[in-house]
One Martini backbone bead per residue (centre of mass of N, CA, C, O) as a GRO file, in nm:
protein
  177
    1UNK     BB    1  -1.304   2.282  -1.287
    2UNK     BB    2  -1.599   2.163  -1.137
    3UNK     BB    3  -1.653   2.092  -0.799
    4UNK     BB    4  -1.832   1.883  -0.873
    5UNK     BB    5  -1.611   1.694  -1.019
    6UNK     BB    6  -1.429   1.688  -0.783
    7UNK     BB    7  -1.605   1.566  -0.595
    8UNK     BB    8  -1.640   1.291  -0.773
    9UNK     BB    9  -1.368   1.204  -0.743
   10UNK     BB   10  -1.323   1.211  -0.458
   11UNK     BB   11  -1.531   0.963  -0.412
   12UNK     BB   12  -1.402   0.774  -0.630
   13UNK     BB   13  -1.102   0.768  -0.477
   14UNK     BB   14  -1.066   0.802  -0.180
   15UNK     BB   15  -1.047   0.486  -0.062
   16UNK     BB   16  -0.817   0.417  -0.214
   17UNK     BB   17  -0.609   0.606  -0.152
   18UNK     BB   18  -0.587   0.569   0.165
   19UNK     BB   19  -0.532   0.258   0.152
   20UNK     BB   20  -0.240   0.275  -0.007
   21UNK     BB   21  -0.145   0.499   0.229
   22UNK     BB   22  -0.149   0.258   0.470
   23UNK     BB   23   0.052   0.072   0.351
   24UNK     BB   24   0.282   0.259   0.371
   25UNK     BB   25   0.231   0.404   0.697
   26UNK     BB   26   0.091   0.294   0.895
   27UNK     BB   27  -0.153   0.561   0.924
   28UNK     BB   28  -0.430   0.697   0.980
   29UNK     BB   29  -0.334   0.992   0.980
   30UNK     BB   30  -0.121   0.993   0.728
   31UNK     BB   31  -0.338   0.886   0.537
   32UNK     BB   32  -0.515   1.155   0.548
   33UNK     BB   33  -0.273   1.335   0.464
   34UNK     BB   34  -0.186   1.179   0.193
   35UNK     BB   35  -0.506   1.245   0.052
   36UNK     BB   36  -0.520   1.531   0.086
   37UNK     BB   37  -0.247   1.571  -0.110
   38UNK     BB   38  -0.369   1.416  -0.357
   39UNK     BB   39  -0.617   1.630  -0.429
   40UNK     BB   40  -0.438   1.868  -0.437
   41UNK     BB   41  -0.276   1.790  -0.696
   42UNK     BB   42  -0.537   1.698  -0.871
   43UNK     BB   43  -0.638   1.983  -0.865
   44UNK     BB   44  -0.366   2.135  -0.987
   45UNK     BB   45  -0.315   1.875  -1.236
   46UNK     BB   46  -0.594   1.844  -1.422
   47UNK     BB   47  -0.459   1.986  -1.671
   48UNK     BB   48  -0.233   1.777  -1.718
   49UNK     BB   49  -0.437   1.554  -1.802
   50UNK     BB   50  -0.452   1.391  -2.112
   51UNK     BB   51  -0.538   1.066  -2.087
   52UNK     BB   52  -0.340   0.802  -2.194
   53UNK     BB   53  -0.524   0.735  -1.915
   54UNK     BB   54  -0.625   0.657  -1.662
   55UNK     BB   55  -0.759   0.821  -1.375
   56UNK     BB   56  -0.679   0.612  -1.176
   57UNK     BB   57  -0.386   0.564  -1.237
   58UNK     BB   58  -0.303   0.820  -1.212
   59UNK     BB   59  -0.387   0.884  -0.894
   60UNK     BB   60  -0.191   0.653  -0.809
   61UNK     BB   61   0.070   0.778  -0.876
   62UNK     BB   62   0.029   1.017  -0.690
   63UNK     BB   63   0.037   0.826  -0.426
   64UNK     BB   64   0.290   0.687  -0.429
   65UNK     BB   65   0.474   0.962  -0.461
   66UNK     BB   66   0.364   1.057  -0.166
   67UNK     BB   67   0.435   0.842  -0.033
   68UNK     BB   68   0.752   0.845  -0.091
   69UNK     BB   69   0.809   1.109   0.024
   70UNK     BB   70   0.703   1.095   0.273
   71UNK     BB   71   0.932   0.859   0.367
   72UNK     BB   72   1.154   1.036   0.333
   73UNK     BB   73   1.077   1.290   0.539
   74UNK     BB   74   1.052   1.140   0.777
   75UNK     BB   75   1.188   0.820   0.834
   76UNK     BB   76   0.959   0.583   0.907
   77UNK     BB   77   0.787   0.334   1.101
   78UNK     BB   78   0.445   0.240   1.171
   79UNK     BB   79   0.303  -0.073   1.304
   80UNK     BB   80   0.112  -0.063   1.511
   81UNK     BB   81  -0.160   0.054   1.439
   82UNK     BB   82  -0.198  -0.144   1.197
   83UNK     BB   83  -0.188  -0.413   1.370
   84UNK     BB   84  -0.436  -0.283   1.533
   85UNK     BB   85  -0.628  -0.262   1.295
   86UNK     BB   86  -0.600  -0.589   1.202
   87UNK     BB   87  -0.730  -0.706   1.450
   88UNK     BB   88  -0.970  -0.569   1.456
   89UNK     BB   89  -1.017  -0.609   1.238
   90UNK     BB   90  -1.085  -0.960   1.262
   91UNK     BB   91  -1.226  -0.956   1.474
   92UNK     BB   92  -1.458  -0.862   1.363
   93UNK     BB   93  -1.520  -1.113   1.103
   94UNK     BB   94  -1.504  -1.317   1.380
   95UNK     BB   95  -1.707  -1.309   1.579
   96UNK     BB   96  -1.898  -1.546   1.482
   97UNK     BB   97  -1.641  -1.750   1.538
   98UNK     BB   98  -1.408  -1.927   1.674
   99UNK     BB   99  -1.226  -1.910   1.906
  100UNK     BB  100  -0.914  -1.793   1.949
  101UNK     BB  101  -0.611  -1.843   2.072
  102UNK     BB  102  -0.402  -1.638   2.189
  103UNK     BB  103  -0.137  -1.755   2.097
  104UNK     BB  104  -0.193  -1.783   1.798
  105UNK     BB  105  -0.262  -1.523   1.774
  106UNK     BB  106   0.036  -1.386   1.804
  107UNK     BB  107   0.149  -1.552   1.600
  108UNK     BB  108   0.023  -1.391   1.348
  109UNK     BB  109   0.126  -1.107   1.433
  110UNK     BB  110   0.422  -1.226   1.441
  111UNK     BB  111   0.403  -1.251   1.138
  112UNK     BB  112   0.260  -1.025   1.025
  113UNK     BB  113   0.508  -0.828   1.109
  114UNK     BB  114   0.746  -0.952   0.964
  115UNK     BB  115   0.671  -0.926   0.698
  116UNK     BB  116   0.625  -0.618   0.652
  117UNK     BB  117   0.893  -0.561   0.745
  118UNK     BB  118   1.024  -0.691   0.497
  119UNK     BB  119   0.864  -0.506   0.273
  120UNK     BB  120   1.008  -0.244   0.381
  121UNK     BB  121   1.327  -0.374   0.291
  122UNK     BB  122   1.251  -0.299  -0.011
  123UNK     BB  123   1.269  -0.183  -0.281
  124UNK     BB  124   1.036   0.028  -0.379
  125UNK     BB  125   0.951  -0.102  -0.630
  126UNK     BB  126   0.909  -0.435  -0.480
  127UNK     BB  127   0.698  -0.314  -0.296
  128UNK     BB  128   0.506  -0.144  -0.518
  129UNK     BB  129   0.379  -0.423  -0.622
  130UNK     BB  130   0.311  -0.556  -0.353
  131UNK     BB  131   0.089  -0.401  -0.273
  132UNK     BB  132  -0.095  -0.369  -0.559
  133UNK     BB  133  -0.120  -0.725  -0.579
  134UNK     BB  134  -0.199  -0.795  -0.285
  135UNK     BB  135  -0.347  -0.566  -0.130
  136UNK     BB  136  -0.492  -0.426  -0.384
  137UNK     BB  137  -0.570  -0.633  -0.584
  138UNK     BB  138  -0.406  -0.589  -0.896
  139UNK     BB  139  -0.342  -0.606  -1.152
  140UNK     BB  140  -0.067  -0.631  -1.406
  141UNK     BB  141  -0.179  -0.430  -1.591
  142UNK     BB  142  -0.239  -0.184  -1.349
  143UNK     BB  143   0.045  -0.196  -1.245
  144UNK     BB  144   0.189  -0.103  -1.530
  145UNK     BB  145   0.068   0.134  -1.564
  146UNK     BB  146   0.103   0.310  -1.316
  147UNK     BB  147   0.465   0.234  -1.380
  148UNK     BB  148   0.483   0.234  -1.695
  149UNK     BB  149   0.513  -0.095  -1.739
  150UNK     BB  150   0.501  -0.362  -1.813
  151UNK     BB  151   0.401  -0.708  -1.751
  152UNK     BB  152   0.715  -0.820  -1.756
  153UNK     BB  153   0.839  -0.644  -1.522
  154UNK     BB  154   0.596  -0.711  -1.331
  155UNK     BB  155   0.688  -0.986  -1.284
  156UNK     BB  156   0.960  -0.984  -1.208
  157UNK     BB  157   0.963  -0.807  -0.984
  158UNK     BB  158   0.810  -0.980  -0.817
  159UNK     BB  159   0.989  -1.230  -0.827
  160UNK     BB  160   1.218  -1.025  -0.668
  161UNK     BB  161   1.044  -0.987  -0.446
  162UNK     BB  162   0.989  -1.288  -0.324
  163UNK     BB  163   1.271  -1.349  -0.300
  164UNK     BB  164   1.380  -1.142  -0.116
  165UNK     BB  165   1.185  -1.180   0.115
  166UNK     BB  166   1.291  -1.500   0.153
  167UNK     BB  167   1.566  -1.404   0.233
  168UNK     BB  168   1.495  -1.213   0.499
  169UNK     BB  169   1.297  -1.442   0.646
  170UNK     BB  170   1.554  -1.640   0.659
  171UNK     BB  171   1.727  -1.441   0.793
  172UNK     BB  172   1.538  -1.367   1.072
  173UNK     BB  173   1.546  -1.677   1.146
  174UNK     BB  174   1.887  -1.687   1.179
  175UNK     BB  175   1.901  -1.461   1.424
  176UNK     BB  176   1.680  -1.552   1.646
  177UNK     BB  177   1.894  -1.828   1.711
   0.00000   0.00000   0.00000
């Protein structure tokens, strides 16, 4: 591959990859760290690519596994730097409109806190599911590709994660009683 070619791979694909990469380690230096070696391994085993999928599939598979390895061998969960940068785009997007309440502020951060840590406990397939359709707002079609899955197996996955993330939500709200 000529370096021409992989700078623009790496063009094409690297805010995505990042993006996919911040929802799984909730940190900008982790996931800057971990689009690093995800075009590492896509620069070393480009020649292993057949085509059989496109090459966006292929590259989103090699991010979700970089990010799960990396998970797996760090074994943390950083979710302040995320929900501060979450507030900040948030505020930022807001500038111009009336402005929120303090304490609302407040309630919907420790909102989405909860949610987070919630999908944080799912399993790790119906994680990577609602990551991909939620987060990266990615089709059935395009997550089942990634995942190697039908399309009903990824509504499926959906389901149970949707069900499981309201049994841990409705557990964490029995607990804070």
């Amino acid at each position: 591959m000529s370096p021409a070619n992989f700078s623009e791979i790496v063009k094409t694909y690297q805010k995505q990859v990042y993006n996919l990469a911040l929802h799984y380690v909730h940190s900008p230096a982790d996931a800057e760290e971990i689009t690093q070696d995800v075009f590492l391994k896509v620069y070393e085993k480009i020649d292993q690519f057949e085509g059989n999928s496109q090459l966006k599939t292929w590259i989103y598979r090699i991010t979700i596994n970089t990010c799960l390895d990396f998970l797996k061998s760090k074994r943390f969960k950083l979710f302040k730097t995320f929900f501060q940068q979450q507030q900040d785009v948030s505020e930022s997007h807001n500038s111009y409109s009336t402005p929120i309440h303090p304490g609302i502020q407040l309630e919907h951060k420790e909102g989405l806190n909860n949610l987070l840590k919630a999908i944080n406990r799912l399993p790790e397939n119906q994680k990577t599911v609602i990551v991909l359709l939620k987060m990266e707002q990615l089709s059935q079609q395009e997550v089942a590709n990634i995942l190697n899955l039908s399309t009903k197996a990824v509504e499926s996955l959906f389901q149970r994660a949707k069900k499981n993330l309201q049994q841990i939500l409705t557990n964490t709200k029995e607990h804070e009683k």
